[in-house]
N, C-alpha and C positions, 0 to 999 in steps of 0.2 A: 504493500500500500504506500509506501516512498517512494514516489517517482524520481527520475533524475531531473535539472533543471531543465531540462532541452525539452521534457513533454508537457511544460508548465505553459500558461499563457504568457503571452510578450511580456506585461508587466508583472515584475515581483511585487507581494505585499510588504508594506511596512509592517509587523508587527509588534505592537508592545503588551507585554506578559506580567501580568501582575503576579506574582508566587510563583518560587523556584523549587516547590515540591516535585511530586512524581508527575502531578499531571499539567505542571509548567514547562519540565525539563522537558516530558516526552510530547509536549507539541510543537518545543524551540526544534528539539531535533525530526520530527516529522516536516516543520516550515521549512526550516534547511536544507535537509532532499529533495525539498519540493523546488528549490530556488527562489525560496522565500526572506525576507530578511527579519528574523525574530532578535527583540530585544528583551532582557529577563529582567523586573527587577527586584528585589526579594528583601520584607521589611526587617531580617532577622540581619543583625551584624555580621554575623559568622551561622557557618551551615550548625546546627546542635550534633551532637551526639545522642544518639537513645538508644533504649534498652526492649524496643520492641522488634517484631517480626509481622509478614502479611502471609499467608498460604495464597498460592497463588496455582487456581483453579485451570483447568482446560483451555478456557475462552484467553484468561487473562496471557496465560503461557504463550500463547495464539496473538494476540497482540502486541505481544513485547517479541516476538521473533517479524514480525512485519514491520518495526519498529528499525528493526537492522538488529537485534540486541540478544536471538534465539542462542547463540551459544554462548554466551558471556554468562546468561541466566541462568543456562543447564552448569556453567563451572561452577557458579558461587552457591546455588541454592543446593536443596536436600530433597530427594524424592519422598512424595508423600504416596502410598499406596493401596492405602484403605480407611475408609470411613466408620468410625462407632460411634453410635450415640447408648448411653447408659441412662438407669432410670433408678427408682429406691431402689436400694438395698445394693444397686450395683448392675442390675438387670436389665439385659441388652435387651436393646428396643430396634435397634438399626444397627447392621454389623454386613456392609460392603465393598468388595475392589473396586478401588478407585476405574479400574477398566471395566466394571457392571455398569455405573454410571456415563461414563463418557465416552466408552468404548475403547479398543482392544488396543489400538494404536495411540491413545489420549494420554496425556504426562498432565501431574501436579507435582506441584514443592511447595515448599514453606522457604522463605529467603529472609535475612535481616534487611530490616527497613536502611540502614546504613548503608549494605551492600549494596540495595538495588538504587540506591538513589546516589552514591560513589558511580556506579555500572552508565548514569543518567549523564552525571557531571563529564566524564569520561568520553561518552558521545558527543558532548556538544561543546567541547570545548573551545571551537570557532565563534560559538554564539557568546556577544557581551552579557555579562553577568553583571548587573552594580546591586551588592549586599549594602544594607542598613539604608535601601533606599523608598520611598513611599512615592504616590503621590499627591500631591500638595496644593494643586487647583488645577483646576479644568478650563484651557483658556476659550475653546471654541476653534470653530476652524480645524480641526482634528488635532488639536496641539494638547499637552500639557503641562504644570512647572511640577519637576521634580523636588523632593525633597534637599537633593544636593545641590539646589539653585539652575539646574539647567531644564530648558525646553525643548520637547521632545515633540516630534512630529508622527503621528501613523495614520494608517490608512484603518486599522483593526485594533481596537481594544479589548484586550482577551484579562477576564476575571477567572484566574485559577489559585486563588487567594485563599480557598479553606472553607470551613463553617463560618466563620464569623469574617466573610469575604465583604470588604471596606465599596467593592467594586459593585459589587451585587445591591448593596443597602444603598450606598450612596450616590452609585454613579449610574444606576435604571432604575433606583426605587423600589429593590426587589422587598422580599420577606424578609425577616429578623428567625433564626433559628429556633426552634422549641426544644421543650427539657422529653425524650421520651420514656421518663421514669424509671427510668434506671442506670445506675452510678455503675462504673466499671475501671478496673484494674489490671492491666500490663504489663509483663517483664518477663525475662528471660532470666533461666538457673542453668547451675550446670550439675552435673553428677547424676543426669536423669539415666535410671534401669529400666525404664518403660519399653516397651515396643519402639523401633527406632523408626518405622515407616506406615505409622498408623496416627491420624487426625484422630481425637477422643473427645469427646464431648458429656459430660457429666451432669446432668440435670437433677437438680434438689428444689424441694420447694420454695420456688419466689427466687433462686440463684440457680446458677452454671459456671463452672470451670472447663474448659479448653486445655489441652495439651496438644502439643504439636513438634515433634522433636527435628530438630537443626542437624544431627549431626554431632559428633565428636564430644557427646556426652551433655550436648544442650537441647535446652528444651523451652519453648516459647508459651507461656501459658497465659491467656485471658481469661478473667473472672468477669460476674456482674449479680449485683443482685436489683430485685424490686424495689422501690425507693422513693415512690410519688412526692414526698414531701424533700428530695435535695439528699444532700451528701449524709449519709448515714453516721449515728454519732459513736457504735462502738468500732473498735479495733477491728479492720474489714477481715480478718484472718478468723476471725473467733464466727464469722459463718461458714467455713469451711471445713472446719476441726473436727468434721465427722467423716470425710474424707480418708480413704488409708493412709498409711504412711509413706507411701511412694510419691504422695500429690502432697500431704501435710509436711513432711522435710524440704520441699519445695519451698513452700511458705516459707518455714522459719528463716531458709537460705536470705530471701529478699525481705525479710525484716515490715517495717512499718514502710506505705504508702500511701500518698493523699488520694491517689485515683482522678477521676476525673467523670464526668457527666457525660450518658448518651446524646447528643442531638443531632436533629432534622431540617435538615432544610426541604419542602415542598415548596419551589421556585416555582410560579407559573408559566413563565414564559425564561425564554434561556437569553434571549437578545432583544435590544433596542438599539436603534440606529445604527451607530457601527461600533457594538460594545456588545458582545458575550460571552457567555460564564461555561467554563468546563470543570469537570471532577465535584469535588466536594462543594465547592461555592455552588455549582448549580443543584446537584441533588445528593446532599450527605445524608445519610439511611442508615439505620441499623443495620451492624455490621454479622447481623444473623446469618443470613446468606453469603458473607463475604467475595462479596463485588467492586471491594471499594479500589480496589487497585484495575480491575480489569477496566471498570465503568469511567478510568481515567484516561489509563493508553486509549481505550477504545475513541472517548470523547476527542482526545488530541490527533489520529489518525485519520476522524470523519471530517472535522473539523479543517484540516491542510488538506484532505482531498479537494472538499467542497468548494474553500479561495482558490485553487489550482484550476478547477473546473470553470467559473464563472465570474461574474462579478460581483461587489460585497453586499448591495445591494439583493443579488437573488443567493448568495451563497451562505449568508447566516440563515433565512428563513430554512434553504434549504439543508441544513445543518440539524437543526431544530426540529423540523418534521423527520429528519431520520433517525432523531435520538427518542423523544419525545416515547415512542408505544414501548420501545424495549427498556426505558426508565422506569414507566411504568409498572411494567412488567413486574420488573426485580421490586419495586419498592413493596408491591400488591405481597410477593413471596415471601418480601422479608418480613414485614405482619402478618402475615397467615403463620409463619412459624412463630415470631412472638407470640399472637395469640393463644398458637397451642403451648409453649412454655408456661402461658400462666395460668390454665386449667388445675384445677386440684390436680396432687399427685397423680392420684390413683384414676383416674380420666385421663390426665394426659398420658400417662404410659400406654395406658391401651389405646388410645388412638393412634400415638406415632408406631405400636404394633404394627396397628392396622393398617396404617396408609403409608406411616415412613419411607417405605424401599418405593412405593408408585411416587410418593411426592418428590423422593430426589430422582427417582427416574426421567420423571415427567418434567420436572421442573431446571437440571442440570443440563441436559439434553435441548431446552428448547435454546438454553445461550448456545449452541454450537452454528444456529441459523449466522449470517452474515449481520455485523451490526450494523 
């Protein structure tokens, strides 16, 4: 899906990129292929360091190799091979090869957020990057003044800014993010004996814990539990301590964390004039379904197709109408499984009995369609 620039129209876009995350980088470097000229500019001073990871499903693997980026991904990540989900007492509810789901020839891994977004920097290093930059007024005329006092010209204003995207609220008047009641906790251990090639998933009442092992004795685990009223006041470990001790040594390992809150954005519309939102600024979801990495490269790759194909004019609309049903989509599935997480125990086990192996059948299988 990177063309060279010889198959692009006569005129390159100007781009300027608001956030140098996953879904900044990978549309600086989809614009670039395309013989695009993308500008980055990224509010943080310096890139952070963290302590999380993304699994990164069939579809997503699939967009990050059209990307240019397929074997870079397969060096640094870690095969994921089968899916569990776990219910009281411990009792399997869902227990699949990852090739049941996606089919015989279909790859997952689990990558560190560091790695894939080093793997991001790495590609685009043609592209201007300016850290600790915002911007600072909107002059008109497609122009605007950066925070480092200079003014920038494009043709395309791209919000790939996050949840709490400055580009989205301020600069088309989108939505404000919502809480979707439930707080959640991230980090990575090391010293995991777990299964080395098995996503797990642990459901207790009103919480779930996540494992996902890296590789070489690590192991990437998300928590969360129910939460309507904000950040929960006891010690987030002490709802997990009925967990074995293969998941509870885990814990003790990462100590005390503040966590952090689920939220949603439901953007209505993705573009105004010549300003639109990819990744998380335009639809950040519950990361039940974990799409958030795929729903990024994906956005960045239809996104530089569509300026390549047309003009800005017909090329954002048409950007929008092809993201639009498959966001959708996923946001519908990722609340259909919230909902069934927060069933009494003893109903939700038996439903995901029942339907779990059709609903990731049905459900895994339809992202393989073209996005």
């Amino acid at each position: 899906m990177i063309n060279d620039a010889s198959s692009t129209m006569d005129t390159s876009r100007r781009v300027l990129i608001a956030g140098g995350g996953i879904a900044g980088l990978s549309l600086a470097r989809a614009l670039q292929g395309a013989g695009h000229e993308p500008l980055v500019i990224e509010r943080s001073s310096e890139w952070p360091a963290t302590n999380t990871a993304h699994y990164l499903p069939t579809n997503a693997i699939r967009a990050l190799d059209h990307l240019g980026l397929g074997d870079a991904v397969a060096a640094a990540a870690h095969p994921i091979r089968r899916q569990r989900v776990t219910g009281t007492g411990g009792r399997i509810l869902v227990d699949l090869p990852m090739s049941t789901i996606w089919g015989a020839e279909s790859q997952c891994a689990a990558i560190r957020h560091d790695s894939l977004h080093e793997l991001l920097l790495k590609a685009t290093t043609d592209v201007p990057v300016r850290l600790g930059t915002t911007i600072e007024a909107r002059l008109g005329d497609r122009a605007v003044k950066l925070s480092d006092g200079s003014v920038e010209h494009y043709d395309v204003l791209v919000g790939a800014d996050g949840v709490d995207s400055v580009v989205r609220t301020a600069g088309i008047g989108g939505v404000e993010p919502t809480y979707a009641d439930r707080w959640a906790w991230a980090f990575i251990a090391d010293d995991w004996d777990g299964e080395d090639d098995t996503w797990h998933a642990r459901l207790l009442a009103g919480r779930s814990l996540v494992t996902m092992p890296l590789g070489d004795g690590a192991v990437f685990c998300y928590a969360d539990v129910a939460s309507p009223k904000g950040r929960p006041t006891w010690d987030w470990r002490e709802y997990f301590d009925d967990l074995d001790d293969s998941v509870t040594n885990l814990l003790v390992q990462v100590g005390h964390l503040a966590g952090s809150p689920i939220m949603e954005v439901d953007q209505p519309y993705a573009w105004l004039g010549r300003t639109v939102l990819i990744g998380d600024a335009a639809h950040a979801m519950s990361p039940s379904i974990a799409q958030g990495v795929a729903l990024a490269v994906e956005d960045a790759l239809v996104l530089a197709e569509t300026l390549s194909d047309r003009p800005v004019y017909e090329a954002l609309p048409a950007y929008e109408q092809r993201r639009a049903e498959r966001t959708a989509w996923i946001r519908a599935q990722a609340h259909r499984r919230d909902s069934a997480r927060g069933l009494t125990p003893a109903l939700r086990d038996r439903v995901l009995r029942l339907t779990g192996r059709r609903m990731a059948l049905a459900g895994q299988r339809a992202l393989l369609a073209t996005p």
